[in-house]
mmCIF file as Biopython writes it, N, C-alpha, C and O atoms, coordinates in Angstrom:
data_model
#
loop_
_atom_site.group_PDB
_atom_site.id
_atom_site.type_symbol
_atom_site.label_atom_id
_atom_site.label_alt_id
_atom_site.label_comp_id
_atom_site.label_asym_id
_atom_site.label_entity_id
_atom_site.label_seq_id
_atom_site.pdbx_PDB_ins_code
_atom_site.Cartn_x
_atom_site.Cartn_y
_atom_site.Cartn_z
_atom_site.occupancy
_atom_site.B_iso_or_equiv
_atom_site.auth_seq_id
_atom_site.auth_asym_id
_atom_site.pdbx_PDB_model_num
ATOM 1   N N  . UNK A ? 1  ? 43.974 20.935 19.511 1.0 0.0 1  A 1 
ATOM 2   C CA . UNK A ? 1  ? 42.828 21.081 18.625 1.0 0.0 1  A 1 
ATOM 3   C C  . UNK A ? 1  ? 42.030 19.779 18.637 1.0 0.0 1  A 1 
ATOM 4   O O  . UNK A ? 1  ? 42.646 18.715 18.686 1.0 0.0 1  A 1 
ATOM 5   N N  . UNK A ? 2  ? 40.748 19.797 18.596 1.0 0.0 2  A 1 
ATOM 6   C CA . UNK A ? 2  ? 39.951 18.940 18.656 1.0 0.0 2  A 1 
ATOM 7   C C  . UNK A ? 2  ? 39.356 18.394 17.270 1.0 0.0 2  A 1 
ATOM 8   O O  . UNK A ? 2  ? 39.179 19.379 16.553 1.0 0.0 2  A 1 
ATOM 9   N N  . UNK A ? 3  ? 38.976 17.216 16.603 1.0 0.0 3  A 1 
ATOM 10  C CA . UNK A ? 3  ? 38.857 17.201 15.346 1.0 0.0 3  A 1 
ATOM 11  C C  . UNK A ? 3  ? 37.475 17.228 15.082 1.0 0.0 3  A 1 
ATOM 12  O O  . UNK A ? 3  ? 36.798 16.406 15.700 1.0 0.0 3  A 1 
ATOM 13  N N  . UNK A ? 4  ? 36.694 18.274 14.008 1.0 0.0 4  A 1 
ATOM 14  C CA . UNK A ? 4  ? 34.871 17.776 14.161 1.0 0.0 4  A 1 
ATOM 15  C C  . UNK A ? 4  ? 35.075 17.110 13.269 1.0 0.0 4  A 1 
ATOM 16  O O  . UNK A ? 4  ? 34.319 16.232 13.686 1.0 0.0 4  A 1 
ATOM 17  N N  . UNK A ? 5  ? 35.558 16.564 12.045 1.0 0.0 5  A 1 
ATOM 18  C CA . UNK A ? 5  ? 35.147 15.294 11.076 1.0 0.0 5  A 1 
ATOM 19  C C  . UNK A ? 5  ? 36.341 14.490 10.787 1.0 0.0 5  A 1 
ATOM 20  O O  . UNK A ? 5  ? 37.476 14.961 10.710 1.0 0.0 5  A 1 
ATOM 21  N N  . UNK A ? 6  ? 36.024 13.223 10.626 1.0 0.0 6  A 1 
ATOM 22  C CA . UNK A ? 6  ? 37.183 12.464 10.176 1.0 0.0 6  A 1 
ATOM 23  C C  . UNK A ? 6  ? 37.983 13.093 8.586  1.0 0.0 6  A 1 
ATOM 24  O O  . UNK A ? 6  ? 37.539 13.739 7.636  1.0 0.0 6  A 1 
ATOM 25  N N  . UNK A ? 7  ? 38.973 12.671 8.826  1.0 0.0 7  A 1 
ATOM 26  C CA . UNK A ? 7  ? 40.110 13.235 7.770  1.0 0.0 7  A 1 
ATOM 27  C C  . UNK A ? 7  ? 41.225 11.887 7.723  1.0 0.0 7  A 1 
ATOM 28  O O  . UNK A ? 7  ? 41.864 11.349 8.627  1.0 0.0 7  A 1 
ATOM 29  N N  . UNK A ? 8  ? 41.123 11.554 5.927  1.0 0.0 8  A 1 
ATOM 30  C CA . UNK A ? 8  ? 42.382 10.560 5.869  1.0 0.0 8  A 1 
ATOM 31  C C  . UNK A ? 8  ? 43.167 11.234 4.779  1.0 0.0 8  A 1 
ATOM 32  O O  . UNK A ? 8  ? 42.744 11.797 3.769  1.0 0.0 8  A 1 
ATOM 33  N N  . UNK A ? 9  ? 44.401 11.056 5.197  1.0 0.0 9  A 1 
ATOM 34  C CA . UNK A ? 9  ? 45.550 11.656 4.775  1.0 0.0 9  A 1 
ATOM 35  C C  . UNK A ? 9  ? 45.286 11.198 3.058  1.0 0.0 9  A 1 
ATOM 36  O O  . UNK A ? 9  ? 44.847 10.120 2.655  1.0 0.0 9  A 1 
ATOM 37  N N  . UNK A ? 10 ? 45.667 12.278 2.316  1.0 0.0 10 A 1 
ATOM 38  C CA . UNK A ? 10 ? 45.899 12.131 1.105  1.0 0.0 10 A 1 
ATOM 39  C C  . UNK A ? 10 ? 47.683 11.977 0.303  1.0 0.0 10 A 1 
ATOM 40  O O  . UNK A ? 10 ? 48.143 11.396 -0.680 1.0 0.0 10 A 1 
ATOM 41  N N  . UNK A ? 11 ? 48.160 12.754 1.261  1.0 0.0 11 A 1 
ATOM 42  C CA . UNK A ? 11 ? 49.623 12.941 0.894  1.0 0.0 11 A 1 
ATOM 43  C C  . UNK A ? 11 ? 51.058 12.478 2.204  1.0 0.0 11 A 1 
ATOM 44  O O  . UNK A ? 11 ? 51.079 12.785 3.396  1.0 0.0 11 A 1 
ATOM 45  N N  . UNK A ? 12 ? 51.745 11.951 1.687  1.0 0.0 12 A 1 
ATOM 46  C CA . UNK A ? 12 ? 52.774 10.857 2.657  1.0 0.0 12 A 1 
ATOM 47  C C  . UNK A ? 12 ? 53.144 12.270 4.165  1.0 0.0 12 A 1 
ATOM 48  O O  . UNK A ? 12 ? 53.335 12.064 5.364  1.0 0.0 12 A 1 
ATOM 49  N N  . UNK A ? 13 ? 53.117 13.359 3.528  1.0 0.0 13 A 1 
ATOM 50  C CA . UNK A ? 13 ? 53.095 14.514 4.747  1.0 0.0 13 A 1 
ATOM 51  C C  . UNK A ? 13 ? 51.768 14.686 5.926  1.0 0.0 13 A 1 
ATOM 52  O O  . UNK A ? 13 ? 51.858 15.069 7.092  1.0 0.0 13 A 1 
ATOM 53  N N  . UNK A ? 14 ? 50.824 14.357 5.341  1.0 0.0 14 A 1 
ATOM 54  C CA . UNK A ? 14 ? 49.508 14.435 6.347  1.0 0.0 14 A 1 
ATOM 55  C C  . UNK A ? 14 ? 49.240 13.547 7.283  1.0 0.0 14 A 1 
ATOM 56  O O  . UNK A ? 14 ? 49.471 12.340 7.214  1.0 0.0 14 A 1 
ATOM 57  N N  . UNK A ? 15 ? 48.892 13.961 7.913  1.0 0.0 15 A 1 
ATOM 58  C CA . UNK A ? 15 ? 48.087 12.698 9.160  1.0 0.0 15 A 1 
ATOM 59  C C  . UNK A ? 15 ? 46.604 12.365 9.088  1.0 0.0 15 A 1 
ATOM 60  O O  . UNK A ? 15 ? 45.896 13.192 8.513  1.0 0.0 15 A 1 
ATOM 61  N N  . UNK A ? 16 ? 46.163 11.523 9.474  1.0 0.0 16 A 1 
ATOM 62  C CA . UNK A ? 16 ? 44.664 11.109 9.664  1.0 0.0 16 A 1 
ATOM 63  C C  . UNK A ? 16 ? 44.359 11.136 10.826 1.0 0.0 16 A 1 
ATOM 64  O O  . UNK A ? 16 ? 45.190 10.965 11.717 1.0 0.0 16 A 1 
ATOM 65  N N  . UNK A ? 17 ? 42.926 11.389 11.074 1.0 0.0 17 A 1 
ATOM 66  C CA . UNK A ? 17 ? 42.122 11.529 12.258 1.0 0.0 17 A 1 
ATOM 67  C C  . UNK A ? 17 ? 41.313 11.570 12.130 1.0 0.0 17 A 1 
ATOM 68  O O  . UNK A ? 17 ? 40.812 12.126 11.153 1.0 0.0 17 A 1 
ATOM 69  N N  . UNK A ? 18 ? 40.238 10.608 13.681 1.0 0.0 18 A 1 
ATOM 70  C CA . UNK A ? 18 ? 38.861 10.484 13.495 1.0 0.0 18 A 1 
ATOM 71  C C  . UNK A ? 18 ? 38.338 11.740 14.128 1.0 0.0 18 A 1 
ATOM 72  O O  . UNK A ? 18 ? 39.039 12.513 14.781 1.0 0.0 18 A 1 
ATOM 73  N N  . UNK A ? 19 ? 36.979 11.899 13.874 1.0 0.0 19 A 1 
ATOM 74  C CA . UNK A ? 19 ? 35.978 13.148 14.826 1.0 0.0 19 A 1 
ATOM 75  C C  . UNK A ? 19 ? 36.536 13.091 16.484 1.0 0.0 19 A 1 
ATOM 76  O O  . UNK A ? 19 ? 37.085 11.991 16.547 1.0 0.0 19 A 1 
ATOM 77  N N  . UNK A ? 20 ? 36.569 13.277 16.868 1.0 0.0 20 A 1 
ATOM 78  C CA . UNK A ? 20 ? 37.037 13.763 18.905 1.0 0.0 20 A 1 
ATOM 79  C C  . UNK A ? 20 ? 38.240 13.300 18.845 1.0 0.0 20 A 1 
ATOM 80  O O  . UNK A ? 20 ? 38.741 13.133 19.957 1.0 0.0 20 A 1 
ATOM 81  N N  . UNK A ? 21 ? 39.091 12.946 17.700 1.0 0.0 21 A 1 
ATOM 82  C CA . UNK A ? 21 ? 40.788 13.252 18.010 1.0 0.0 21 A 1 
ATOM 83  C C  . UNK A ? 21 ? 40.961 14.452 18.642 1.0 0.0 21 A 1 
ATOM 84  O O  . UNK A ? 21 ? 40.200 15.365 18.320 1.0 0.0 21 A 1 
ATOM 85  N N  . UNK A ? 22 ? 42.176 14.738 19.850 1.0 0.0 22 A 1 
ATOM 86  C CA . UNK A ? 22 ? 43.176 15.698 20.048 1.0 0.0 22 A 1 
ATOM 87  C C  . UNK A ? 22 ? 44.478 15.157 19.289 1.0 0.0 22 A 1 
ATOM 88  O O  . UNK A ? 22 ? 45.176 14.144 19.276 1.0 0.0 22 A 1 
ATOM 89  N N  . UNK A ? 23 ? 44.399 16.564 18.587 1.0 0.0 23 A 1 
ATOM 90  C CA . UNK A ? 23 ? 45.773 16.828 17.668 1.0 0.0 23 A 1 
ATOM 91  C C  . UNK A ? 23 ? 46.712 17.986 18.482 1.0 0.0 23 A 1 
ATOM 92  O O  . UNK A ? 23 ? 46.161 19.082 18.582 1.0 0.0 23 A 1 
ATOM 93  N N  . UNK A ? 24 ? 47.528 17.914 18.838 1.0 0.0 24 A 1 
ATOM 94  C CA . UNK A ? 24 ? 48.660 18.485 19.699 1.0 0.0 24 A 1 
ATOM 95  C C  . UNK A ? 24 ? 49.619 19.089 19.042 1.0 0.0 24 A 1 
ATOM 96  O O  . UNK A ? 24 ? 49.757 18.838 17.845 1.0 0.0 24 A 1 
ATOM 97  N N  . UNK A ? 25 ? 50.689 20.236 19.861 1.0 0.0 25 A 1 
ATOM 98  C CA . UNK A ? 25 ? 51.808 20.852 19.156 1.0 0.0 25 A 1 
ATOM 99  C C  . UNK A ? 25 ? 51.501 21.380 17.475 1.0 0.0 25 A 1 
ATOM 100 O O  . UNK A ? 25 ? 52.224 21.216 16.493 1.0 0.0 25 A 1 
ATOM 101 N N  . UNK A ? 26 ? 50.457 21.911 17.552 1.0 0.0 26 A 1 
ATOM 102 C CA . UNK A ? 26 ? 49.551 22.834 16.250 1.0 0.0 26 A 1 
ATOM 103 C C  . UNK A ? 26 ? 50.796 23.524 15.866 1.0 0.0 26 A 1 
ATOM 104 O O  . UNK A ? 26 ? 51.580 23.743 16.789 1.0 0.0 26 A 1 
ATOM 105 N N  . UNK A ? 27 ? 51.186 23.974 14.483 1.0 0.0 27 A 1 
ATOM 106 C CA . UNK A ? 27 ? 51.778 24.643 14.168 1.0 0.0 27 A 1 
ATOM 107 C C  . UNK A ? 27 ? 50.877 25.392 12.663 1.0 0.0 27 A 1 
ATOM 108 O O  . UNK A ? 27 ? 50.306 24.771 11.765 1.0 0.0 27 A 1 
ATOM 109 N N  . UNK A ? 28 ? 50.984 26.463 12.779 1.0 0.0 28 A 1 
ATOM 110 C CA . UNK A ? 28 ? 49.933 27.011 11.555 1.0 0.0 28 A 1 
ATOM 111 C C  . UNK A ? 28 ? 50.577 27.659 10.560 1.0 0.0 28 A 1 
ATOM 112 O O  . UNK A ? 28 ? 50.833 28.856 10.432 1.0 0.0 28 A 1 
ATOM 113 N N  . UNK A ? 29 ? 50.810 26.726 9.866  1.0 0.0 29 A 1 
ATOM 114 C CA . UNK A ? 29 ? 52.121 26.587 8.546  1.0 0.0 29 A 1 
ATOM 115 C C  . UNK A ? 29 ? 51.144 27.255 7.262  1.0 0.0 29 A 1 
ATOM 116 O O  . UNK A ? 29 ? 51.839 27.532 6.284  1.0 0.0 29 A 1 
ATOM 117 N N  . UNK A ? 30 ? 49.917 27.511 7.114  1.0 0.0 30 A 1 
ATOM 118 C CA . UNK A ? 30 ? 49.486 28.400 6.625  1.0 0.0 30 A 1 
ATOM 119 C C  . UNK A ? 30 ? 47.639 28.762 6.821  1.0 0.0 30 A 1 
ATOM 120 O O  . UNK A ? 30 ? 47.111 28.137 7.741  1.0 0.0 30 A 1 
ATOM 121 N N  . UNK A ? 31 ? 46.931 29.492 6.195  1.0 0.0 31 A 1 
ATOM 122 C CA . UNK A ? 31 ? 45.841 29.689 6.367  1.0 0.0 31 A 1 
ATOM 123 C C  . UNK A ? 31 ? 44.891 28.555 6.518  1.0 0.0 31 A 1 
ATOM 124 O O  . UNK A ? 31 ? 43.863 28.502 7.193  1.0 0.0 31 A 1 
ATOM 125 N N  . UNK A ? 32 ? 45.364 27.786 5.861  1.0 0.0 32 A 1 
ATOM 126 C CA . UNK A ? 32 ? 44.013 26.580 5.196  1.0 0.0 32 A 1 
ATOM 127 C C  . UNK A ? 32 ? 44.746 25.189 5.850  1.0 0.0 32 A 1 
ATOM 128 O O  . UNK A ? 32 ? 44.113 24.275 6.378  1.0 0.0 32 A 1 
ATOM 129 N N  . UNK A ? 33 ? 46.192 25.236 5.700  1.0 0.0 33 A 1 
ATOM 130 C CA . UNK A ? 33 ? 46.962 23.953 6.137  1.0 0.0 33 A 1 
ATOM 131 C C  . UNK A ? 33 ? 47.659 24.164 7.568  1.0 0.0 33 A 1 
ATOM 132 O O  . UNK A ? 33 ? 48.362 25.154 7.772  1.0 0.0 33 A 1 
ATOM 133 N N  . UNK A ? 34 ? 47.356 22.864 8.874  1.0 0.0 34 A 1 
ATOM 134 C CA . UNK A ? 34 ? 47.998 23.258 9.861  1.0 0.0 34 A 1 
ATOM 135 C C  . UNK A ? 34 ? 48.768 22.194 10.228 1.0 0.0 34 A 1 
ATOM 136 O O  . UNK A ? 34 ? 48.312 21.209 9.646  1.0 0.0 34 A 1 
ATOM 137 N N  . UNK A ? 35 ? 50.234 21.730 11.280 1.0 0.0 35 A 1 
ATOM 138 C CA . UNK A ? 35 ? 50.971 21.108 11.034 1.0 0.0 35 A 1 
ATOM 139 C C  . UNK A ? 35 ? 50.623 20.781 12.550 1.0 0.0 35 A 1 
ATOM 140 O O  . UNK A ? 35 ? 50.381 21.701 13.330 1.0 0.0 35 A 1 
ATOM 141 N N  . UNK A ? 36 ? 50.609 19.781 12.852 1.0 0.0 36 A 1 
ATOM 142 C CA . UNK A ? 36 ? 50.414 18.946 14.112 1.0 0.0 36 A 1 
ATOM 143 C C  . UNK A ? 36 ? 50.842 16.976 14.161 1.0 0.0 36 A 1 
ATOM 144 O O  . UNK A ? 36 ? 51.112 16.004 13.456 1.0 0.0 36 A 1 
ATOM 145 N N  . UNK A ? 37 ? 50.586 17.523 15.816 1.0 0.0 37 A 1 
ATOM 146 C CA . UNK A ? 37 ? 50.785 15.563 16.312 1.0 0.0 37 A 1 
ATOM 147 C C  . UNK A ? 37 ? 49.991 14.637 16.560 1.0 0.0 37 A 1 
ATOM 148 O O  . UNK A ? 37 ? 50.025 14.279 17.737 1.0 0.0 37 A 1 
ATOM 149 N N  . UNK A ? 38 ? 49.483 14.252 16.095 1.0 0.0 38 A 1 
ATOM 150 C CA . UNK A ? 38 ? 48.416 12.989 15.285 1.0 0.0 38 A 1 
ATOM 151 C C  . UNK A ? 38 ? 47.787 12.620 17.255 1.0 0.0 38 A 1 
ATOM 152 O O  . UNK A ? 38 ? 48.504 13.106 18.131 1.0 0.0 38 A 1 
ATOM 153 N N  . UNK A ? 39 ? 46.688 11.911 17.649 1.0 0.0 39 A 1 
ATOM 154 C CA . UNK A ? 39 ? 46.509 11.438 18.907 1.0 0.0 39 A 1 
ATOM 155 C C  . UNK A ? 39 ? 47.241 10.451 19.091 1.0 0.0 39 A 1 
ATOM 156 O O  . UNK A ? 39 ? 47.397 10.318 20.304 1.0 0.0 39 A 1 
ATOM 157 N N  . UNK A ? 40 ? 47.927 9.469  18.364 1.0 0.0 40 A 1 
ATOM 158 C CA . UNK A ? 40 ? 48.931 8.274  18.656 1.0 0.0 40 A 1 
ATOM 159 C C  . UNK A ? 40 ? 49.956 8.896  19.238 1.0 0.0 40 A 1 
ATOM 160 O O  . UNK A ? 40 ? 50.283 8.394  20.314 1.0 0.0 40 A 1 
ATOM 161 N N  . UNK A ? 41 ? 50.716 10.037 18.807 1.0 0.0 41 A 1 
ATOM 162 C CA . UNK A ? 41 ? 51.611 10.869 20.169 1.0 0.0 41 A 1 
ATOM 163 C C  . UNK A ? 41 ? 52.895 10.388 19.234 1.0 0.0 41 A 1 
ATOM 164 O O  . UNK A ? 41 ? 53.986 10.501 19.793 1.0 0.0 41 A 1 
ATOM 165 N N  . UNK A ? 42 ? 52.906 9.791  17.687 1.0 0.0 42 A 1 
ATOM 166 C CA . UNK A ? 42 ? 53.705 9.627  17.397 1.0 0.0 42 A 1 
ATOM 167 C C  . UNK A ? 42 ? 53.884 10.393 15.600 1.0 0.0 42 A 1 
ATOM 168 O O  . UNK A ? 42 ? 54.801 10.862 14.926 1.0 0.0 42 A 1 
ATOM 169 N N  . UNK A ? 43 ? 52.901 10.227 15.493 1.0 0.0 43 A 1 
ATOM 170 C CA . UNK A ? 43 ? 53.070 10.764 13.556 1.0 0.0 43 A 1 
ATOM 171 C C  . UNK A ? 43 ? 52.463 12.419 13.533 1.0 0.0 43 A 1 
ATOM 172 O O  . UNK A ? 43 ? 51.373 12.665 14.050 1.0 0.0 43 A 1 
ATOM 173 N N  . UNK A ? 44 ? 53.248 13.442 12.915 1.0 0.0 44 A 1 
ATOM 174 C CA . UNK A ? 44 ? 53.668 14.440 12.712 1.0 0.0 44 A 1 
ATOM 175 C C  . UNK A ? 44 ? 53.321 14.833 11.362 1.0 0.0 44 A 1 
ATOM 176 O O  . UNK A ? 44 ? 53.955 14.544 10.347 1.0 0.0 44 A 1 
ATOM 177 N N  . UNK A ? 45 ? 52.143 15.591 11.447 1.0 0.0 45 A 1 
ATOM 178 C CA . UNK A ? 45 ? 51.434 15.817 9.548  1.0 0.0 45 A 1 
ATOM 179 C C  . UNK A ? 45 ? 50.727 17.450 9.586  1.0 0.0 45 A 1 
ATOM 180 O O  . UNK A ? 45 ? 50.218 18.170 10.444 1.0 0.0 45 A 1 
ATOM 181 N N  . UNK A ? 46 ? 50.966 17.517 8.443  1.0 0.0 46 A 1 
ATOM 182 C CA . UNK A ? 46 ? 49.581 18.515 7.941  1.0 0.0 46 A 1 
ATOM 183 C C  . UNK A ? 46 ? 48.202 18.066 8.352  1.0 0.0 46 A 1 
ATOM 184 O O  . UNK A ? 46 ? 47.806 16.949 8.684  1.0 0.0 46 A 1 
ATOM 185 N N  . UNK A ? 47 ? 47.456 19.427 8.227  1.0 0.0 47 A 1 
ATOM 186 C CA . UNK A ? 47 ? 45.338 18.781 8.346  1.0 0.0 47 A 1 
ATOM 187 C C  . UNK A ? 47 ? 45.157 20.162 7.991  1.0 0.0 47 A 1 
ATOM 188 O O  . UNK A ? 47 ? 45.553 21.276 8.332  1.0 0.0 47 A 1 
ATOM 189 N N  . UNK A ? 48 ? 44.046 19.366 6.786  1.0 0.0 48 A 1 
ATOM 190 C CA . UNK A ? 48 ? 43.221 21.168 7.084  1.0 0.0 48 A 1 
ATOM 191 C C  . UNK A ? 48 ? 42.878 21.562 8.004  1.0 0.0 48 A 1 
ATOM 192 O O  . UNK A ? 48 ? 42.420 20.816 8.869  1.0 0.0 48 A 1 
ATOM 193 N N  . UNK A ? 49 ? 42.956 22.671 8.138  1.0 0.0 49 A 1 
ATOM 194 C CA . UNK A ? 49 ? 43.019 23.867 9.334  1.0 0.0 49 A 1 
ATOM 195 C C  . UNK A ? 49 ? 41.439 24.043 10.054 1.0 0.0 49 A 1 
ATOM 196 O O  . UNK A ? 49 ? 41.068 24.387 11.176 1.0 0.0 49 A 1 
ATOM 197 N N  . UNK A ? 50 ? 40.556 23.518 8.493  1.0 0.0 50 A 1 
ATOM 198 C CA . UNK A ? 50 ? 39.231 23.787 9.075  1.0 0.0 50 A 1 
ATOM 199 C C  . UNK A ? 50 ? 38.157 22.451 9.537  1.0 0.0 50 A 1 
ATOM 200 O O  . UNK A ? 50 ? 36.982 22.539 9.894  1.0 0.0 50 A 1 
ATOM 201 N N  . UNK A ? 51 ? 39.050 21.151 9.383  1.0 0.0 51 A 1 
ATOM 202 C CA . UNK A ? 51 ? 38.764 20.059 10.222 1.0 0.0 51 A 1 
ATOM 203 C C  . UNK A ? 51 ? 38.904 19.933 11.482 1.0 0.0 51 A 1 
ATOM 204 O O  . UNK A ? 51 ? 38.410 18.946 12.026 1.0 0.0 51 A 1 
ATOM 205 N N  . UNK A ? 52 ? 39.623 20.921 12.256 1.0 0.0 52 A 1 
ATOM 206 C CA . UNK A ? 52 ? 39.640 21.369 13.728 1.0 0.0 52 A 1 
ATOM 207 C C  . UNK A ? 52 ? 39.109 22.280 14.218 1.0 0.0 52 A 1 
ATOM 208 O O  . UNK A ? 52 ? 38.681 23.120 13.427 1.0 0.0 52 A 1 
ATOM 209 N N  . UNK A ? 53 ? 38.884 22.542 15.785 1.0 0.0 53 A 1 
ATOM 210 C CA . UNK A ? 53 ? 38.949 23.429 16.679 1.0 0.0 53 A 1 
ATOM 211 C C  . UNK A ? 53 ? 39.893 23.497 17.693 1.0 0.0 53 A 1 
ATOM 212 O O  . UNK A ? 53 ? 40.350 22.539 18.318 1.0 0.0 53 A 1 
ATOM 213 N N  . UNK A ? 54 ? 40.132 24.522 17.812 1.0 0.0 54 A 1 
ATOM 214 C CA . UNK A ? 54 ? 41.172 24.973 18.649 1.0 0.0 54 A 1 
ATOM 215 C C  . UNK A ? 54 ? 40.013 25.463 20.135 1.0 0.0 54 A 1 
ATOM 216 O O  . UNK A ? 54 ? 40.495 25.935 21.165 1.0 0.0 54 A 1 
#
């Protein structure tokens, strides 16, 4: 998934990312919240679902 706006984590579970991050290994843990691998290739978070494209 590709990111269109920056997003900083609010909660110790989320990840942050700027606009043209790839976020990897998507998991869609629910409608609105999706569970992925940050572009550092190392931190593992939630993002809203609608700060990306797939």
């Amino acid at each position: 998934a590709v990111a269109l706006y920056d997003y900083s984590a609010e909660e110790d579970n989320e990840i942050s990312f700027a606009e043209g991050d790839t976020i990897t290994q998507i998991e869609f843990v629910s409608e609105d919240w999706w569970q992925g691998l940050a572009s550092n290739g190392k931190t593992m978070g939630l993002f809203p679902a609608n700060y990306v494209e797939l």
